[in-house]
C-alpha positions as CSV (number, residue, x, y, z in Angstrom):
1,X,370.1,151.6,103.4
2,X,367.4,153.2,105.7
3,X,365.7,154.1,103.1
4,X,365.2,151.0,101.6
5,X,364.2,149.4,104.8
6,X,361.3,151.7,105.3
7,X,360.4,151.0,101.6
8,X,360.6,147.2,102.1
9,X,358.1,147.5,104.6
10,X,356.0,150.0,102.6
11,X,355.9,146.8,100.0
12,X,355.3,144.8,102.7
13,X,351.7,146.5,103.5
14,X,351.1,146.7,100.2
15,X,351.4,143.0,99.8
16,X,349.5,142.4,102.9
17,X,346.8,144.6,101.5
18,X,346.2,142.4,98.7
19,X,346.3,139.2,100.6
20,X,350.1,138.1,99.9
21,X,351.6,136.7,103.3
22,X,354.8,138.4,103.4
23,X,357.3,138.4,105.9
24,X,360.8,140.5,106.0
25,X,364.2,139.2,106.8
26,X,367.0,141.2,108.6
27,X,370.7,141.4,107.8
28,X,372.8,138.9,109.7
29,X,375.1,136.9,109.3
30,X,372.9,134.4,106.4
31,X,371.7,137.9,105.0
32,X,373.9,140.0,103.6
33,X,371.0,142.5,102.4
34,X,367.4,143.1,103.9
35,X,364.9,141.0,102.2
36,X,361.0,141.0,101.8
37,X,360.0,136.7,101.3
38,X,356.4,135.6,99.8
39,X,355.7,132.1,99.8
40,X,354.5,131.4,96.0
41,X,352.4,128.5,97.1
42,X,349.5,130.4,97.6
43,X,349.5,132.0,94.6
44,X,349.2,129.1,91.9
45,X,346.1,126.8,92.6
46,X,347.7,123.4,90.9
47,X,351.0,124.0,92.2
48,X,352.3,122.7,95.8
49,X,356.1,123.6,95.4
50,X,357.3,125.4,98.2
51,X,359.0,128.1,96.7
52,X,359.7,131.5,98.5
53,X,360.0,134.8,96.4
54,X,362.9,137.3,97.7
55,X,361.9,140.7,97.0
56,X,365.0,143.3,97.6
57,X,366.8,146.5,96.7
58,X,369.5,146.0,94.8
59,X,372.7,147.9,96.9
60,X,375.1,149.8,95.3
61,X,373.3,152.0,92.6
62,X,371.7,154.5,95.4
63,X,374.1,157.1,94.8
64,X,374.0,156.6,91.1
65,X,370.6,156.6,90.1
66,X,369.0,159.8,90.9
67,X,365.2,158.8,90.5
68,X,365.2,155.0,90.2
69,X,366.0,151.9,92.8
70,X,366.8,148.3,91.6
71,X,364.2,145.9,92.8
72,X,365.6,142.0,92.7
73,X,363.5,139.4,92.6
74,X,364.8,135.8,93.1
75,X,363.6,132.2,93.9
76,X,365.7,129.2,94.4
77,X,364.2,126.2,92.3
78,X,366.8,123.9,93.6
79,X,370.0,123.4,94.9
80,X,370.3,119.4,93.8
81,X,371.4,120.2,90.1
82,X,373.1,117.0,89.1
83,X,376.4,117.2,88.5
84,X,376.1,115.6,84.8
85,X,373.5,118.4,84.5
86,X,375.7,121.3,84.5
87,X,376.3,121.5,80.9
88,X,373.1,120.2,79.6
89,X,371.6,123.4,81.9
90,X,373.6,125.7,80.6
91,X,372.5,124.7,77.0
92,X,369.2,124.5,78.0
93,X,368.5,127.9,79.7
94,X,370.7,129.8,77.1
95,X,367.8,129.0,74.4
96,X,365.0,128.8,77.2
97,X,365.3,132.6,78.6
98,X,364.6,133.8,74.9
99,X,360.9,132.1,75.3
100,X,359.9,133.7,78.5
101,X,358.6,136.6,79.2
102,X,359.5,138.1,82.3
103,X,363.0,137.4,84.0
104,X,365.2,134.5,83.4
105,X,366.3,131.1,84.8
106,X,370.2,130.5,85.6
107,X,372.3,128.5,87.6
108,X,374.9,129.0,90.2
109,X,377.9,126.4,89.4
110,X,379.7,127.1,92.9
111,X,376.1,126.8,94.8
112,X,374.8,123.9,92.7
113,X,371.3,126.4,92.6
114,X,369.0,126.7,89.4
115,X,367.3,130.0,90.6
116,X,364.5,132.7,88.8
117,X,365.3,136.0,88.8
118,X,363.9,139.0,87.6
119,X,364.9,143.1,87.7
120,X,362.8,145.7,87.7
121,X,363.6,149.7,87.6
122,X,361.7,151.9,89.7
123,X,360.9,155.4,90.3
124,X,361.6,156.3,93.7
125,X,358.5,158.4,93.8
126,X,355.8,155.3,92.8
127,X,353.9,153.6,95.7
128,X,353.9,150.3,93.5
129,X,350.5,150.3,94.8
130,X,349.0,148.2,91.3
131,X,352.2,146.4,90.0
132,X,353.4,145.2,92.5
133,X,351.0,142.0,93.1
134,X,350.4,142.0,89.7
135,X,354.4,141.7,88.9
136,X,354.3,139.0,91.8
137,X,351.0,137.2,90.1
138,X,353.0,137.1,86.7
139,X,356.4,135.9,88.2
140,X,354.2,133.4,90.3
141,X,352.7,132.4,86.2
142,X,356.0,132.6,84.8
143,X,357.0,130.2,87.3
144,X,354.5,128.0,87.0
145,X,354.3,127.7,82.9
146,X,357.7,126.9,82.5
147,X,359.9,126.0,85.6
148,X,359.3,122.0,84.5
149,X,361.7,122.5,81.8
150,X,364.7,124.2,83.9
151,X,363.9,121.7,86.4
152,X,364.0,118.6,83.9
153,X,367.4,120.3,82.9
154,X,368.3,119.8,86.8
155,X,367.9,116.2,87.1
156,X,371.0,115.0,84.7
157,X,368.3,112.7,83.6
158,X,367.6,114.5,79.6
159,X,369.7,116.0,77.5
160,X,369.1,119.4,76.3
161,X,367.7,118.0,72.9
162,X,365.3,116.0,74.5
163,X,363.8,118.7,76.5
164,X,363.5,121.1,73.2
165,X,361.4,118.1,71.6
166,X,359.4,117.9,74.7
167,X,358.6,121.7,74.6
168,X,358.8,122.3,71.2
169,X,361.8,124.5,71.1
């Protein structure tokens, strides 16, 4: 876990480097696992959501993988799904994560939460110097191309066919 922690802040001058605002949030007791959060707002010209990206190490796999780490990287969209949404989500992101291309959208039934999330494999020995912002940049793109159909999804007001005719699916 040390380890990590001194590489989260590694990634954390890296980012500050190339002009991301980054700020790093310790384990307690609304943390289970040290996290690195970028507000997306800044990235994205046309685009005033306030989402924060989490950047962590997945735990667990240390021991396992000899050369690689887990890299997470999450944002919450929402936590209002409607609850006539649920199945017309579900529907939705199932064909909807085989047009994007980087990461996935999903949904949390016992949190309510439509989330982003995307995993990346590292070597331990790479100073993530050049992709990192650029993976941030395209997550940040990803996010802004096609979030408005998950979060259509969200609101219980289309159904699933609906938003396919919208976004030619």
């Amino acid at each position: 876990m040390e380890e990590n922690k001194s590489k989260l802040e590694q990634l954390q001058t890296l980012l500050n480097e190339a002009d991301l605002k980054s700020n790093i949030i310790k384990v307690g007791p609304n943390a289970p696992i040290e996290t690195l959060l970028i507000a997306l707002s800044a990235l994205e010209a046309n685009d005033d959501r306030d989402w924060q990206l989490e950047i962590s190490f997945v735990p667990g796999y240390t021991e396992k993988l000899e050369n690689t780490e887990i890299l997470q990287f999450f944002v919450c969209l929402t936590d209002r799904v409607a609850p006539t949404a649920q199945a017309t989500l579900e529907k939705l992101l199932t064909a909807y994560n085989t047009q994007i291309p980087l990461g996935m959208f999903g949904f949390f039934k016992a949190q309510n939460l439509l989330y982003y999330r995307h995993v990346a494999l590292i070597n331990k020995d790479d100073d993530l110097e050049d992709t990192l912002p650029e993976l941030i940049w395209m997550i940040s793109h990803v996010l802004t191309q096609y979030s408005n159909a998950a979060l259509a999804g969200a609101t219980g007001t289309y159904s699933a066919e609906d938003i396919f005719k919208k976004i030619g699916l």
